[in-house]
C-alpha positions as CSV (number, residue, x, y, z in Angstrom):
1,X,9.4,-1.9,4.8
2,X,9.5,-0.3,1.8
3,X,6.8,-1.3,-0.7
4,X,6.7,-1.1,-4.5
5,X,4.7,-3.1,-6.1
6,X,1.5,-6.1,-5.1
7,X,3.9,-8.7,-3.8
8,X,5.8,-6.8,-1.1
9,X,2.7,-4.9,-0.6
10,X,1.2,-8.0,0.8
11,X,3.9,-9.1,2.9
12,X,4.3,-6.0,4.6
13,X,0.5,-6.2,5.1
14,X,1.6,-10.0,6.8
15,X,4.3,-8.4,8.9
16,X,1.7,-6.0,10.3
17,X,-1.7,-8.2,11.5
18,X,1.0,-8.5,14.6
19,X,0.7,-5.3,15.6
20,X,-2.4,-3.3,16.8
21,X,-5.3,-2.5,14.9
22,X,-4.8,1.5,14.9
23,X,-0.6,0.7,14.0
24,X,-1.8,-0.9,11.1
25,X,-3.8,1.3,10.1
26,X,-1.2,4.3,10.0
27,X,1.4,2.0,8.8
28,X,-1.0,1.5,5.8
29,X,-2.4,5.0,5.0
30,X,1.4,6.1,5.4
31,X,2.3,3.4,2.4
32,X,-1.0,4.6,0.3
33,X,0.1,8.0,0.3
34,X,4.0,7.2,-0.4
35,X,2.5,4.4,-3.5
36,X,0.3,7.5,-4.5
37,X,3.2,9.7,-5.3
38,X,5.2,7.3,-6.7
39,X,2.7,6.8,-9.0
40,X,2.5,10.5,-10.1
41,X,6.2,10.2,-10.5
42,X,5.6,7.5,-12.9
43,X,2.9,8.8,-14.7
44,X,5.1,12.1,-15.3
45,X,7.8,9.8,-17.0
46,X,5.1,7.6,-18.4
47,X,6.4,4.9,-17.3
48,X,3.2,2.4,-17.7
49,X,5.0,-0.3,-15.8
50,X,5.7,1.9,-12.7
51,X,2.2,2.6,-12.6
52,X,0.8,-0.7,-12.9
53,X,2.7,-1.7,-10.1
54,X,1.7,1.3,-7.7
55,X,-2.0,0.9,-8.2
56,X,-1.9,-2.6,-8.0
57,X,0.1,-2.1,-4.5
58,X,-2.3,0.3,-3.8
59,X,-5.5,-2.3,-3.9
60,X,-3.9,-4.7,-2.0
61,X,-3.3,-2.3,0.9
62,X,-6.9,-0.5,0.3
63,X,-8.4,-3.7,0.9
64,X,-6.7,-4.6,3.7
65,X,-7.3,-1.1,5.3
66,X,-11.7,-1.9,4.9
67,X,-10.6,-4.9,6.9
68,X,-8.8,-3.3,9.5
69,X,-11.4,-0.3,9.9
70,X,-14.5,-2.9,9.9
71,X,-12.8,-4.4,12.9
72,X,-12.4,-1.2,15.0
């Protein structure tokens, strides 16, 4: 699922809680690192919009990676 901004961010994290703990995890550091480089990409074209939506995607799947680790 590709993820670019807070919205699809959180249904990809809803998509997921079905799968194992440790899947979840790498499907999650895998989309951190792809929203992290799309967000150099935007800042490069400072394009504030693009950015926005990356580190707000970003959060979202943070967050829910400190839930999945706690429960490990």
């Amino acid at each position: 699922m590709k993820i670019s901004d807070e919205t699809t961010a959180k249904a990809a994290i809803d998509v997921w809680q079905s799968k194992d703990r440790k899947e979840q995890l790498r499907n999650i550091l895998m989309e951190i690192e792809s929203l992290e480089l799309n967000k150099m990409y935007y800042e490069n074209r400072e394009n504030k919009k693009g950015i926005i939506r990356s580190e707000e995607a970003i959060v979202v799947l943070i967050q829910r990676k400190e839930e999945v680790e706690s429960g490990l």
